[in-house]
C-alpha positions as CSV (number, residue, x, y, z in Angstrom):
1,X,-20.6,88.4,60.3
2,X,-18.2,90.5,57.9
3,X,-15.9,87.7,57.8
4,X,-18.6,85.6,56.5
5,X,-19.0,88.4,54.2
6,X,-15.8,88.7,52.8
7,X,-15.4,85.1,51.9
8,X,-18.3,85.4,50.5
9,X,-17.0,88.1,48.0
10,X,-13.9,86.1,47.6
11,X,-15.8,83.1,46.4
12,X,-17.7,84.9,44.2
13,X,-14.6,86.8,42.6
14,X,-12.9,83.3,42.7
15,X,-16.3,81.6,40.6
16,X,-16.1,84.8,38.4
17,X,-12.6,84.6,37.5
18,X,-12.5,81.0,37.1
19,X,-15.2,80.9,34.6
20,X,-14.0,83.9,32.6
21,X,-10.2,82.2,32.3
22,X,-11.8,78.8,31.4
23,X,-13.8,80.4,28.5
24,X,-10.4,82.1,27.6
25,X,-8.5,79.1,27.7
26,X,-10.9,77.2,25.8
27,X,-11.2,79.4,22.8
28,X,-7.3,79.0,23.0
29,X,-7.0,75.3,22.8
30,X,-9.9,74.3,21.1
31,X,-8.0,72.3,18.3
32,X,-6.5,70.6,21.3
33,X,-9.2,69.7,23.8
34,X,-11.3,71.4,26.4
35,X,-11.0,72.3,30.4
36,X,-13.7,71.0,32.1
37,X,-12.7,72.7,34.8
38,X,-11.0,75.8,36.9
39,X,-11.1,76.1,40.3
40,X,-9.4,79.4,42.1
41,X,-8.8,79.9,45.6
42,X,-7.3,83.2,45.7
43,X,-7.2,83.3,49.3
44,X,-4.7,80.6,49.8
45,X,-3.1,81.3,46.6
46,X,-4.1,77.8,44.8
47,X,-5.6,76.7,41.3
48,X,-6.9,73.3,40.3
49,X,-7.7,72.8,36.3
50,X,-8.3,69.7,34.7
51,X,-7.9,69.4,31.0
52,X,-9.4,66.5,28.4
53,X,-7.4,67.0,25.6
54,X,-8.0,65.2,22.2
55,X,-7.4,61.6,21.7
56,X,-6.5,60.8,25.7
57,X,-8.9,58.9,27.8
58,X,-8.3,60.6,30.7
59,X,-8.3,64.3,31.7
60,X,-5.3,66.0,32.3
61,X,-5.2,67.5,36.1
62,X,-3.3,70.3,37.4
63,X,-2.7,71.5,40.6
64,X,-0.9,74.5,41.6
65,X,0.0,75.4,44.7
66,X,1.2,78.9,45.9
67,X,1.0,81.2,42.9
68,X,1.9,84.5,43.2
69,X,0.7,87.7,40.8
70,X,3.1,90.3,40.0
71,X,3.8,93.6,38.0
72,X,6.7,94.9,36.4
73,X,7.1,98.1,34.8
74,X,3.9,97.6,32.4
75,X,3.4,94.0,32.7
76,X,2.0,91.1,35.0
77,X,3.1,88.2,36.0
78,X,2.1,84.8,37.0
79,X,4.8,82.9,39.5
80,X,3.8,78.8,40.2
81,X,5.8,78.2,43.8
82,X,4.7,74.5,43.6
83,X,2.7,72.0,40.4
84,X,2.0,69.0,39.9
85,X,0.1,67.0,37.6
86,X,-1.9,63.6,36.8
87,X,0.5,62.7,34.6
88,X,4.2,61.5,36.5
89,X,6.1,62.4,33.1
90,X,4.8,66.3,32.8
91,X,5.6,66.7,36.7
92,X,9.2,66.7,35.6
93,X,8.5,69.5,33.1
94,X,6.3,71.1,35.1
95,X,8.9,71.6,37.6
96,X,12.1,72.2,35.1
97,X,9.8,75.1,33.4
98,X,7.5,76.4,35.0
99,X,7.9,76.3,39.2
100,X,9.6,79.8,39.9
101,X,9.6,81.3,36.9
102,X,7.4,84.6,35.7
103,X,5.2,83.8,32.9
104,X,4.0,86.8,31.5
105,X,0.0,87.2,31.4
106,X,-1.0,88.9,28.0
107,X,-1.8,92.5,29.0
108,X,-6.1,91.7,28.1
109,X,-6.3,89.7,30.8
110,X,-3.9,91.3,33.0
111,X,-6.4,94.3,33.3
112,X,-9.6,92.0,34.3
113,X,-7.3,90.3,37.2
114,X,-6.0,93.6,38.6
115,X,-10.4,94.2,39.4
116,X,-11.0,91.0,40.0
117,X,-7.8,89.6,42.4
């Protein structure tokens, strides 16, 4: 019963969290396109977004696989173990820039993921 529970909780902070970084994202890329969608698993540490951006006939998808969330000093983190895309060309960036590496989460948003994750 409390295991039921607690995934329970987790899928609610997962919905809550998914819908408060696509309305962030959103007001960020507006000029570019939209997400239609944000789907976070924190439990087994995976994201799935999918992205229509301006003039393509097709949304963009994103799949991320084994993120981690850390803090330095003052700041957080965002580490992508493993990405890949829709697109075959973007996996080859994807992986060049962003697999491995910290990507700093603006310190406005760090603060709601430190509640909510």
């Amino acid at each position: 019963m409390f295991g039921f529970m607690n995934s329970s909780l987790q899928a609610g902070k997962d919905a809550v969290l998914s819908m408060g970084t696509r309305m962030a994202i959103n007001h960020q890329i507006n000029e570019y396109g939209e997400m239609l969608k944000l789907n976070l698993d924190s439990k087994n540490k995976n994201i799935e977004i999918e992205v229509m951006f301006e003039g393509e006939k097709e949304p963009l998808k994103v799949y991320i696989q084994k993120y981690a969330i850390m803090q330095e000093e003052e700041k957080h983190f965002v580490q992508i173990k493993s990405i890949q895309t829709s697109r075959t060309w973007l996996n080859t960036i994807a992986s060049s820039y962003l697999e491995g590496k910290n990507i700093e989460i603006p310190s406005r948003y760090a603060k709601i993921l430190k509640v909510l994750v």
